[in-house]
C-alpha positions in Angstrom: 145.0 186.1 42.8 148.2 185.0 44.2 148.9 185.8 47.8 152.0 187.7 47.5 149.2 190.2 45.7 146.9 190.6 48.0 146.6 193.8 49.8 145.4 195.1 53.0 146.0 196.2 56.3 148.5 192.5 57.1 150.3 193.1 54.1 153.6 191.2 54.2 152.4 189.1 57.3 153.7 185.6 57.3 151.1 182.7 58.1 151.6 178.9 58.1 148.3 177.4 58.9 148.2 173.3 59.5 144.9 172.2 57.7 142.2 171.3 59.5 138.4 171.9 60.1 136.4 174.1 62.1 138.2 177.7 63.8 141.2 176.8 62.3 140.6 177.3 58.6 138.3 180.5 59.3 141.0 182.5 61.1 143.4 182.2 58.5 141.0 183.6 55.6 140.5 186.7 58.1 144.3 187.0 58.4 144.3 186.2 54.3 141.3 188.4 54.1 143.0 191.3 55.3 146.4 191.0 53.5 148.6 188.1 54.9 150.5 185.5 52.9 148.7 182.2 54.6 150.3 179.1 53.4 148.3 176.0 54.0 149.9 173.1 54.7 147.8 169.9 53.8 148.7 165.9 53.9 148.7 163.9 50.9 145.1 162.0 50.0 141.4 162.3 50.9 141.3 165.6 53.6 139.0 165.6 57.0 137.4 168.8 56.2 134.1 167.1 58.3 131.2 167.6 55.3 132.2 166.6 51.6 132.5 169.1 49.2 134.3 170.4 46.0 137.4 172.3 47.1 135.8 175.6 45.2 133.2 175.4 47.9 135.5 175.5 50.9 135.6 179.2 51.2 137.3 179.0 54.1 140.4 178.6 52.4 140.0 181.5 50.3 143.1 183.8 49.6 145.3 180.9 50.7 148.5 179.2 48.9 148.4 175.4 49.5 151.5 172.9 49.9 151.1 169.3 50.7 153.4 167.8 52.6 153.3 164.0 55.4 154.4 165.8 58.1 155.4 161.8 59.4 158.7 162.2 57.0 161.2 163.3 59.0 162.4 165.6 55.6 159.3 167.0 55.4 158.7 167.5 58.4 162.4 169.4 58.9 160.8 171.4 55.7 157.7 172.6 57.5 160.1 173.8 60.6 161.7 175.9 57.9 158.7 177.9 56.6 157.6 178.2 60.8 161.3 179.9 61.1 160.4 182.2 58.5 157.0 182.9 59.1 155.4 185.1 61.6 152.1 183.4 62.5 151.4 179.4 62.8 147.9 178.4 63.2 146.9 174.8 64.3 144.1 173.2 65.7 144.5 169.6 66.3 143.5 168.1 69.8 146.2 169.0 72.3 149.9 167.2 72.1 149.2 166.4 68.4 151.9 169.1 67.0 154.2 168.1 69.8 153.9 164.4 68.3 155.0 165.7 65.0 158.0 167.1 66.0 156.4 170.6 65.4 155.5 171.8 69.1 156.2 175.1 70.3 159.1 174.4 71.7 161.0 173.1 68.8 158.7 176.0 66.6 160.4 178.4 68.6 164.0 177.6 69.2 163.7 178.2 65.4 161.7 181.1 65.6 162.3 183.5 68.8 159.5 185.9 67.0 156.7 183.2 66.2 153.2 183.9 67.2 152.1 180.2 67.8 148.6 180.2 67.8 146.2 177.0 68.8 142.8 176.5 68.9 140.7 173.8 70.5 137.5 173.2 72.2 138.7 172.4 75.7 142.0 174.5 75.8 145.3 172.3 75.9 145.2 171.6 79.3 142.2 170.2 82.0 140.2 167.0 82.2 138.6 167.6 79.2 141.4 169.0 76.9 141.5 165.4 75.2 138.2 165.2 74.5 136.4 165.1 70.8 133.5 167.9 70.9 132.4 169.9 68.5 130.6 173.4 68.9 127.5 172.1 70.6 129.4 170.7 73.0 131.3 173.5 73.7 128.3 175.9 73.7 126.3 173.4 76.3 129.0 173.6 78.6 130.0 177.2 78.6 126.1 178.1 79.7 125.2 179.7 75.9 123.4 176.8 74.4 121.0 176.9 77.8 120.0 180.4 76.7 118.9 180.0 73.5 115.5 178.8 72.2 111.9 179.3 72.9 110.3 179.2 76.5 109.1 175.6 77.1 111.2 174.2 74.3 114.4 172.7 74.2 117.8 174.4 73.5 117.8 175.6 69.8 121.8 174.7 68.1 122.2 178.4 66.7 124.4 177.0 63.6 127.9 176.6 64.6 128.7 179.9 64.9 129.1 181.0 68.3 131.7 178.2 69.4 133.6 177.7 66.5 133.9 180.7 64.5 133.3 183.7 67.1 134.5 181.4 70.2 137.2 179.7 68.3 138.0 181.6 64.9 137.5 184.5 66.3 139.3 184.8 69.6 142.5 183.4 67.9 142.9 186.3 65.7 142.1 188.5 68.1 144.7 186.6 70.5 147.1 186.7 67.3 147.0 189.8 66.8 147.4 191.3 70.5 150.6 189.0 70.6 151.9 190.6 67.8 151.5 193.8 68.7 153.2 192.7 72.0 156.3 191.1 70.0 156.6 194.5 68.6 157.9 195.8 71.7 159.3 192.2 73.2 160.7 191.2 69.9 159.5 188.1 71.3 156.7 185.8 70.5 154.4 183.2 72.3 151.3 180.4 72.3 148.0 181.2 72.0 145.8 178.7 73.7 142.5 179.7 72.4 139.7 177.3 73.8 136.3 177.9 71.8 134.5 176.5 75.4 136.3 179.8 76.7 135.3 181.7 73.6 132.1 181.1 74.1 131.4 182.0 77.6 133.3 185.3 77.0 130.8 186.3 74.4 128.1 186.1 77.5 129.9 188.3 79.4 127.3 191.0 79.1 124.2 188.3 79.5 126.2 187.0 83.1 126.6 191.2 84.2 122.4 190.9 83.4 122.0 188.0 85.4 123.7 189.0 88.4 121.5 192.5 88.5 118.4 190.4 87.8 117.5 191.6 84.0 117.3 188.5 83.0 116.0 185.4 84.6 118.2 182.5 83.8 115.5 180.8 81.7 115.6 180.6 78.3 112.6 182.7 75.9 111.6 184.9 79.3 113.7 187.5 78.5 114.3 190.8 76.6 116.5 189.5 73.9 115.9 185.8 74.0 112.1 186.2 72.1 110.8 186.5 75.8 109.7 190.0 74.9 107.3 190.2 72.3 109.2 193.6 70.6 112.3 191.5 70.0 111.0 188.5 68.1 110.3 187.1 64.1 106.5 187.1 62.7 105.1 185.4 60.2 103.4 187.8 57.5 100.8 187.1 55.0 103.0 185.3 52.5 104.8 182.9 54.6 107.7 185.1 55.0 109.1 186.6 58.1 110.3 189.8 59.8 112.5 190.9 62.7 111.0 193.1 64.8 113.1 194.4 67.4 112.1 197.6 68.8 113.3 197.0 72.4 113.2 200.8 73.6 110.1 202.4 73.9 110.8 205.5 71.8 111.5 203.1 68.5 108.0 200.9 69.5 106.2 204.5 69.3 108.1 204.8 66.3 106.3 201.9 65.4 102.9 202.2 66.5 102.5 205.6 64.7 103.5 204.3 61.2 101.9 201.0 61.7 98.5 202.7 63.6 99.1 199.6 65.9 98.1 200.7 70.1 100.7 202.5 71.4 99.6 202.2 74.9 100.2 198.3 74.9 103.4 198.4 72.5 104.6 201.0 75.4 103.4 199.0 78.5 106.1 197.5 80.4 104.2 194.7 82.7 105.6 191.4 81.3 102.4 189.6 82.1 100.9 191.1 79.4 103.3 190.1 77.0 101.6 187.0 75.8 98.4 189.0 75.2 100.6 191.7 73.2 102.3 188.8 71.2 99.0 187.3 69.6 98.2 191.2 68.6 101.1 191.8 66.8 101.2 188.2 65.1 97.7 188.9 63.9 98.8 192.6 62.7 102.1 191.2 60.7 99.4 188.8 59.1 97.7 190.9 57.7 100.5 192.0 54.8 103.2 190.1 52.7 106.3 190.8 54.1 107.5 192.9 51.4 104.5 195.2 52.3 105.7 195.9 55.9 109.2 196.6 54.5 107.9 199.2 52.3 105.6 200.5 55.1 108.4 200.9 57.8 111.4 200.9 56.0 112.3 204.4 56.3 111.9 204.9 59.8 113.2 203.7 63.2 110.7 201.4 63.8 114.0 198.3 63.9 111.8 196.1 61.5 113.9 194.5 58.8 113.2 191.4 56.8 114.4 187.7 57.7 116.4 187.3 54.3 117.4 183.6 53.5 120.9 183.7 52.9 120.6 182.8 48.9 118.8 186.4 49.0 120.7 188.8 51.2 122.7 190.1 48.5 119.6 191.8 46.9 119.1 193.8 49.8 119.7 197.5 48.8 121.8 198.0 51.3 123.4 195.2 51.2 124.3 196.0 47.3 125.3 199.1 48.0 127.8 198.1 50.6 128.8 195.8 48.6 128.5 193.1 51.0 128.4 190.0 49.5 131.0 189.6 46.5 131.7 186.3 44.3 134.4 184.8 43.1 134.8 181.6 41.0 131.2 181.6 40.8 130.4 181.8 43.9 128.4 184.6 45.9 130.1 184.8 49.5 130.9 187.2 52.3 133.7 190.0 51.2 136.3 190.6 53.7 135.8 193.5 56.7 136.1 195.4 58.2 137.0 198.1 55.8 139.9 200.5 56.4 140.4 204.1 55.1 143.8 203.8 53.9 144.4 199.7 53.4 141.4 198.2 51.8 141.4 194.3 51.7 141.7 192.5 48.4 138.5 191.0 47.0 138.5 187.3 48.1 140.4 185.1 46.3 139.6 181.6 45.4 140.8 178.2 47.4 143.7 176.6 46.2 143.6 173.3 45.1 146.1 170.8 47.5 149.0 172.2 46.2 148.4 175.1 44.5 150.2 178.2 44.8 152.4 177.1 47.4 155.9 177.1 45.3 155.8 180.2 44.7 155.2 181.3 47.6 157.7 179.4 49.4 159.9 181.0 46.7 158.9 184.2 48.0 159.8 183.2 51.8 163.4 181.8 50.6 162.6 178.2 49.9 164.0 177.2 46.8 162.4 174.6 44.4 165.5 172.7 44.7 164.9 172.4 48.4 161.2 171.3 47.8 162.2 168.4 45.5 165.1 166.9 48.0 162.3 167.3 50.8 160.2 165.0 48.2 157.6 167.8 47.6 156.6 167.6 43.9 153.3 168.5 42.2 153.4 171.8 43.5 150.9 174.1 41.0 151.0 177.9 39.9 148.8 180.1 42.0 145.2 181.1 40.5 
């Protein structure tokens, strides 16, 4: 689908987005998800996109229009201060001072641009001892106090994917920061940077867990608590078949809920005393093993006993709710996420493909007032028709 068709609640919204890896790439297919013209601009040769893969698979570009262009030649890099003077979003997430080497900092973005919503995202932040650094999300998880929390009493810290730094710390944060500046430049006319710093992102997402701490609900050490498998009603059994459920009735009226349909004793699913959690664990693992996990679905799956099953990814799709929603769509081939959240009046677009390194992004520099002509005494060529 080519960009300048895609609908959705940023319709018309102008993004240049600097390729990279990590946060970077995933916050502009949630801007593209939801409508906005993201034009990805990419060097020449063999990208850094961290794990090898067929461009197809890197679903992170989705909905995108791609131009290639070495930023290191002073015509092309005059040529990508053009598209940030027309455009209303840049999104880059190289280590700090990197852009500013280029000759495509802020300041220079925005002499051009009084309007431009410059947005950066990094591990550290772009200033501190550590802004420099290399890190990637498990560093910036260890050192914002999430990775402690996560994993088994008497067991090591468990990496959770890297989903909490970079795309809810990182991806995340920078289109929420995006989008608060422009609605701010709506009444300012005026834009600004976004310094999103995924260590930052991070921590904020624990918010909640630090309010906890301070009132003593939780005890600072990892798999002892209510919602870190501490308590044995908010944890994953194994059932007869190998496979697993969630069980995670944390308030007492859902485990009743529980016990009734499941005949399981109420009394200790309703008891409170946290030393006899271990003793209440071993019951319920027995119970769960009793029964293939589809059984238990069957069993418990239409009441509130908050008991769903641990679906590998390559089957969550199936999931009748999940179908019904609509959830996971595909495109080229490939079964993936659909865009969200929804909206009433300006639904999203279904997701489009990536572009291959220059694909799609003539026309759409067409679209923003960049002639062909232009391209070609720049030195651009090779540019290809959108999807």
């Amino acid at each position: 689908m080519n960009n300048k068709q895609r609908q959705g609640p940023l319709h018309g919204l102008r993004v240049v987005e600097f390729a990279g890896i990590g946060p970077g790439p995933l916050c502009g297919m949630l801007l593209a998800d939801l409508g906005a013209e993201v034009l990805l601009i990419e060097r020449d040769g063999p990208q850094d996109i961290g794990i090898a893969r067929e461009r197809r698979h890197e679903l992170a570009h989705r909905g995108k229009s791609s131009l290639v262009l070495d930023l290191k030649q002073p015509p092309q890099r005059d040529l990508a201060l053009e598209l940030a003077a027309r455009a209303d979003v840049l999104i880059e997430g190289f280590r700090p001072g990197a852009m500013e080497r280029l000759g495509l900092g802020p300041d220079v973005c925005t002499a051009a641009n009084a309007g431009l919503i410059y947005g950066r995202v990094t591990g550290y932040g772009q200033d501190g001892p550590l802004a420099a650094r290399a890190g990637h999300d498990l560093n910036y998880i260890a050192l914002s106090g999430v990775l402690h929390a996560i994993g088994r009493a008497g067991h090591a810290p468990t990496p959770p994917l890297n989903l909490v730094g970079d795309y809810a710390g990182g991806s995340m944060l920078l289109a929420l920061g995006i989008l608060a500046a422009l609605f701010e430049r709506a009444r300012s006319g005026r834009g600004q940077v976004v310094d999103a710093a995924m260590v930052e992102g991070a921590a904020l997402l624990m918010t909640p867990y630090f309010g906890m701490l301070a009132a003593g609900l939780v005890n600072g050490n990892r798999g002892e608590n209510l919602l870190d498998s501490g308590a044995p009603y908010y944890d994953v059994y194994r059932c007869q078949d190998g496979e697993y459920l969630a069980f995670a009735a944390v308030e007492p009226k859902f485990r009743a809920v529980f016990a009734q349909r499941t005949g399981f004793d109420q009394a200790a699913l309703l008891d409170e005393d946290r030393a006899n959690w271990p003793a209440l664990r071993q019951a319920l693992a027995r119970m769960f093993a009793q029964r293939p996990r589809d059984a238990w679905c069957a069993l418990l799956q239409d009441c509130d006993a908050c008991v769903s099953p641990v679906l590998p990814p390559s089957c969550a799709k199936e999931h009748p709710h999940n179908a019904a929603r609509g959830l996971f769509q595909a495109a080229g081939g490939i079964v993936q996420p659909g865009p969200a959240p929804r909206f009433s009046r300006t639904s999203a677009s279904p997701p489009g493909l990536p572009p291959e390194p220059g694909q799609g992004g003539g026309g759409l520099t067409a679209a923003w007032g960049i002639t062909e002509n232009r391209l070609l005494t720049a030195g651009v060529s090779g540019t290809r028709a959108p999807h």
